[in-house]
N, C-alpha and C positions, 0 to 999 in steps of 0.2 A: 851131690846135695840135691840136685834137681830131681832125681832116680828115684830116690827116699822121701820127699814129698809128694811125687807121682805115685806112689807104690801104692797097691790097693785102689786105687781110681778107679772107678768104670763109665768111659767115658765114648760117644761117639764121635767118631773119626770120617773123612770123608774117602772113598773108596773110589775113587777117580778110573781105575782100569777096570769095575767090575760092570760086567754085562747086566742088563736085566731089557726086560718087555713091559713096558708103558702102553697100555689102551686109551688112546687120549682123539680129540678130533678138536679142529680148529674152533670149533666153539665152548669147548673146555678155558681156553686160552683166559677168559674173561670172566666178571661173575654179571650175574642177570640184571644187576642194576647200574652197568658200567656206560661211562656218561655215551663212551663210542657205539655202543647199540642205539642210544636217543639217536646220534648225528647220521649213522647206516639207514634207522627207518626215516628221517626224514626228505635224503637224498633218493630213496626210492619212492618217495609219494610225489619228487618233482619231476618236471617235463623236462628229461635234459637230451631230447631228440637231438636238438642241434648240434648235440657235439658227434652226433653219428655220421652225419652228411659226410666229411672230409674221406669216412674209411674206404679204403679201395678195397678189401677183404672181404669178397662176398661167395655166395656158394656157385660153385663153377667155374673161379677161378682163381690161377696157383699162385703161391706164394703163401707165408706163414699167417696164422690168426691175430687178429689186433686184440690188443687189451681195448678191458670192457672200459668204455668210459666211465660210465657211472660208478666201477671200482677207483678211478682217477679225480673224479670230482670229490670222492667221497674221503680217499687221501689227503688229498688238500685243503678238506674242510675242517679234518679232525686235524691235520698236521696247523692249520693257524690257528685254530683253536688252543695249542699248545704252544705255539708261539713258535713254530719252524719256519723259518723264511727261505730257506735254503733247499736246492733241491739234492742235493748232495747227503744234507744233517736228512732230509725228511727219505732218503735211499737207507742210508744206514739205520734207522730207525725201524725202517720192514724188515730189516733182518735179523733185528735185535730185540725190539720192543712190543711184550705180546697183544696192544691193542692195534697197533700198525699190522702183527701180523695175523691178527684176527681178522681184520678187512679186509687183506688180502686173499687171503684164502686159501694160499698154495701158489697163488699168481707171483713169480717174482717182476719185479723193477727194476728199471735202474736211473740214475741221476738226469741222462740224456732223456729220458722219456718223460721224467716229469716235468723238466724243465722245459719240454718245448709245450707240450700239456695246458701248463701253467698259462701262456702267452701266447697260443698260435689258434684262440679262439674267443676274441675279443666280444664278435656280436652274439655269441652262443654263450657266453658268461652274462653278458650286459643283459642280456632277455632271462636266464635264471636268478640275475638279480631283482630284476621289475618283478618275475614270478612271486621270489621270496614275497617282497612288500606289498604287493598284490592281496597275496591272498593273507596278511595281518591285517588291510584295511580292508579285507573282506570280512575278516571277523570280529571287526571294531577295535581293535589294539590300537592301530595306529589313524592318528587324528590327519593330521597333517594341514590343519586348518593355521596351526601356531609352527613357524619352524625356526631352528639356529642354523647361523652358518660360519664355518670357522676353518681357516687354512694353517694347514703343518707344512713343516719345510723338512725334506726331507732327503738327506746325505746322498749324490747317487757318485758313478766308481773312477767318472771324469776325473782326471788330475788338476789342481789348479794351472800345472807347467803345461796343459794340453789348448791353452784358450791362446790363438793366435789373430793378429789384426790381419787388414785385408791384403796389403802386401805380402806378406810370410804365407796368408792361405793361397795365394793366386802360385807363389812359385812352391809350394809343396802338387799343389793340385798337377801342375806341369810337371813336376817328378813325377807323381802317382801315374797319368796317363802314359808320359814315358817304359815306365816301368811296365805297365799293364803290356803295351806294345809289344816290348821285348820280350815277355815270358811267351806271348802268342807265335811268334816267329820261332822263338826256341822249341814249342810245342811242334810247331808245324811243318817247321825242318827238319827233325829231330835231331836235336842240337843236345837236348836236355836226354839220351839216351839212358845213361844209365838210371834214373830214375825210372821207381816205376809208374805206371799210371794212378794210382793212389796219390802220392806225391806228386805227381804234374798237378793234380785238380785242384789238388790243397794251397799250393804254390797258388795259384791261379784265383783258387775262389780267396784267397786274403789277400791278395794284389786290388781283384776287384771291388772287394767289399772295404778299403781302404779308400778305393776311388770314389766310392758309395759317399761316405762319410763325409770325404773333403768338399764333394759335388753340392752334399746340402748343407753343409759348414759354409760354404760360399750363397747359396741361395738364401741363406739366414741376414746376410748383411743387409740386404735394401731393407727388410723392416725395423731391425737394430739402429742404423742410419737415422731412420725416419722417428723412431721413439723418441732418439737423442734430438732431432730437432726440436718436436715440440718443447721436451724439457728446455731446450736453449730456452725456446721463445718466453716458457711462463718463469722462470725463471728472471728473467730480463738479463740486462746489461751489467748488474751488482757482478760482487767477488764469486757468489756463488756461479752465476750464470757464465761466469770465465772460465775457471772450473769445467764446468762441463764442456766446453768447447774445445778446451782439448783435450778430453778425454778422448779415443778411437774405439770406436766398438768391436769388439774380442767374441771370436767362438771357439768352441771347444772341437779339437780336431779326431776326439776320436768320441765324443756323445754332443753332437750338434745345438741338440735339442735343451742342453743343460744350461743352467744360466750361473755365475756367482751370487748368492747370495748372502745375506746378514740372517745369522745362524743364531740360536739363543745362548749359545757362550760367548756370546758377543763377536766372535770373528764370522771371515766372508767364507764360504765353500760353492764349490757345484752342488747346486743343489734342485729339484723339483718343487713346483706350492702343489701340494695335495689338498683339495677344499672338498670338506663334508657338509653334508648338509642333515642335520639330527631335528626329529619329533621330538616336540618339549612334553608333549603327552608321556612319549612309552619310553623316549631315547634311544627308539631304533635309529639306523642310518639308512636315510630314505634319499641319497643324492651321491654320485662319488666323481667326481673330474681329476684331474692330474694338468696343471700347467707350467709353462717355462716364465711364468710372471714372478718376477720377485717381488712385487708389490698386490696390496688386497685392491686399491684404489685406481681400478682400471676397467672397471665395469664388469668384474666377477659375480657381481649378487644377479641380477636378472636372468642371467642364463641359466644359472644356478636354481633360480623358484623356477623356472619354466620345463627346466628337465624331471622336478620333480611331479611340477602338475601331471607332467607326458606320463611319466610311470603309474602313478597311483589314481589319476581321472581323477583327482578333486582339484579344490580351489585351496592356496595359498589366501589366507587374510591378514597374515599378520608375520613378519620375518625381520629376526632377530639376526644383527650381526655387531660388528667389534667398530671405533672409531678409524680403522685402516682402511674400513669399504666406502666411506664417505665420499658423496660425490653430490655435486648438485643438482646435475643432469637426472640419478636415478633416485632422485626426488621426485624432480618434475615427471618422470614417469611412470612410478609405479602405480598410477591408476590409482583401482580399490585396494590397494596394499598397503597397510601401515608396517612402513618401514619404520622399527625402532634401532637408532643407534646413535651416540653419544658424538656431541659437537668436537671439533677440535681446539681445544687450548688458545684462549687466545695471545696474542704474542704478547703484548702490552701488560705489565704486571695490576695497571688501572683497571683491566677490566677483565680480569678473570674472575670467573662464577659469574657473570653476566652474558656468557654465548650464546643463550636462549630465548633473550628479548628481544620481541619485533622491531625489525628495522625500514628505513624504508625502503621501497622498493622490493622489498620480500612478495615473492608470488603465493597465490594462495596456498598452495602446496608445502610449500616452505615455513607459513606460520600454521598452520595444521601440525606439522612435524616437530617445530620448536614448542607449542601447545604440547603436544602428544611427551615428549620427554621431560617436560617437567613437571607436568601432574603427578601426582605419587601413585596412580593407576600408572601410568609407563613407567616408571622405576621401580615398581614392581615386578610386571612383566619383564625389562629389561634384566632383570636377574638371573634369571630361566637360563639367558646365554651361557654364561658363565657353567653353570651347572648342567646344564647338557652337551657343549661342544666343548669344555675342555676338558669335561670325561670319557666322552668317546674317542678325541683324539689322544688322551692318555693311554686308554685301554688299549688300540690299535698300536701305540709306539713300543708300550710295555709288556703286553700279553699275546698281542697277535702278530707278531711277524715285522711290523711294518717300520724296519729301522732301515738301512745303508738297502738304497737300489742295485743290484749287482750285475742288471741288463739294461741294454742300452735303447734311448727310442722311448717318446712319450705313449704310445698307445700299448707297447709292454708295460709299461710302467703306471699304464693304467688297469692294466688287466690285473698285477699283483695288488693294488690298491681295492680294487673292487672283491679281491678274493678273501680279503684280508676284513674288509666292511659286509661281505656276504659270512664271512664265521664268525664276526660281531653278533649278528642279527641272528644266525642258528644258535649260537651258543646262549644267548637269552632269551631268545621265544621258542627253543625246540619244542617244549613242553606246548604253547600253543599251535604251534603248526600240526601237530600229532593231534589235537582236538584234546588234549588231557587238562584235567584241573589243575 
């Protein structure tokens, strides 16, 4: 039956085993107004010297050619742009996907080289980052006079079961050094013969780097220690303030650096606070840190306006953040900064919607700020937050990359945050950086 409604068809077929010759060159791959040509000329109009320093590959002497940096930056800008966080997805993609291998150029990759890429050039990103902003508020884009600031908490690969107290880390740590001991001995005696030297190294370099972990998993506790006290103390003597007393403070024996956190599906994970810091002007991201704080309210905003003064040479006046950074202290000292953000709740059901009425003893500072938020000029302005940091940290969780950490170490983990804020910033002002309308 199938034969007899086929019959007389003329249909094309695919012809899998037949030869032919293709005149094609890798700039065929794409068409002339593909977004990856914007993000290639824009990474060749920046200064990305710094990532050449590292290469030992020079003329006159041996060993194989390094891949171009600038074909590396230039991967990782169009790969977050697309929302690759992986150096693995973003490997397989140059071999498959023809704007990946249109950047390439014929250069293959592989997983291990983006990945160290990625992370093993922190000050040479953080200065093409300032570059970036640089030269927007060189061209008047970006204000920076009005700024938001808002933190994401963000999943990193620590297991909950890897957070141990001080006891359990003091006698892991004495296995580890044990351990370390014995592989050296077996090294040096050759004990370990039938292995070969590949595997001796291997053995060795994850003994040590085990030892590595548990060494600053242990150096983490005096300041853990010391947080928990103050919370005793403010805290007082109540149900709560017991509570915390015996709690013991817990690290993570294989991501030091990671803390438990209160996640927005309401449970606790290891997690990172990623703080951005966005122009209410353009909604670039003009700020990027990474910290092990599970809370806003611990003196995050100051450092925060002051790294962005460092990058862009202007002046903060005005800096928008959420009821979590509240603090009294960076009241009293933000200087010339109107710091806008919203009172805390008061406990008493008598006097809620009255947080903002002078009290006494309030310092000047204090009823300037209580004044300043509830004029309908600051709740106004205060609006701006909302709209600019919780759409840049959307776009970054959803569009660019920046879900589950999958390396360990805050200054890696700053470097993908800032790579992931640095393809924000191209992927909406490319068209300004190129000088185009």
């Amino acid at each position: 039956m199938r034969e007899q409604r086929l019959s007389g068809l003329r249909l094309r077929k695919p012809e899998r085993g037949q030869l032919g010759w293709v005149a094609q060159c890798a700039d065929d791959l794409v068409g002339a107004n593909h977004p990856v040509r914007s993000v290639a000329a824009v990474v060749e109009q920046l200064d990305v010297s710094g990532f050449y320093e590292p290469i030992k590959a020079r003329a006159g002497v041996s060993g194989r050619d390094s891949t171009d940096p600038q074909l590396l930056v230039g991967l990782w800008l169009y790969g977050c742009i697309r929302g690759v966080g992986s150096a693995r997805e973003l490997a397989r993609r140059c071999e498959e996907s023809a704007p990946f291998l249109w950047l390439c150029g014929g250069v293959t990759v592989n997983h291990r080289l983006l990945s160290d890429f990625r992370t093993d050039h922190g000050a040479a990103l953080d200065a093409l980052f300032t570059q970036v902003i640089a030269s927007l508020v060189d061209k008047d884009i970006v204000k920076v006079s009005r700024i938001s600031q808002d933190g994401v908490r963000v999943r990193v690969s620590a297991g909950a079961s890897s957070f141990r107290r001080e006891e359990r880390l003091q006698e892991l740590l004495s296995q580890a050094r044990e351990h370390v001991e014995q592989l050296r001995q077996q090294v040096d005696g050759g004990v370990a013969a039938e292995l070969s030297a590949r595997q001796k190294a291997a053995r060795k370099k994850s003994a040590e780097q085990r030892l590595a972990r548990l060494e600053q998993a242990v150096a983490q506790l005096p300041e853990l220690q010391q947080k928990q006290a103050e919370a005793e103390r403010r805290a007082g003597k109540g149900k709560h303030g017991e509570k915390i007393r015996q709690r013991q403070p817990r690290v993570s024996t294989t991501d030091p650096e990671a803390r438990r956190m209160k996640m927005p599906n309401g449970g606790f994970n290891p997690a990172v606070n990623v703080q951005l810091a966005t122009d209410t002007s353009s909604r670039a991201i003009v700020g990027v840190d990474v910290t092990s704080e599970g809370t806003d309210s611990v003196g995050l905003s100051t450092p925060m306006r002051q790294q962005v003064e460092q990058r862009t040479g202007k002046t903060v006046q005005q800096h928008l953040i959420d009821g979590g950074y509240l603090r009294k202290d960076d009241i009293e000292n933000a200087g010339e900064v109107d710091l806008f953000v919203p009172p805390k709740p008061a406990k008493s059901a008598a006097k809620r919607g009255r947080e903002l009425e002078p009290k006494r003893g309030d310092s000047p500072a204090v009823l300037r700020w209580k004044k300043r938020m509830a004029s309908p000029e600051g709740k106004e302005i205060y609006k701006l937050r909302a709209a600019t940091s919780e759409t840049a940290n959307a776009d970054l969780r959803t569009h660019r990359g920046l879900t589950q950490m999958t390396i360990r170490g805050a200054a890696k983990m700053r470097c993908v945050a800032l790579w992931c804020a640095l393809a924000y910033n191209i992927f909406h002002f490319a068209q300004n950086l190129l000088g185009r309308a």
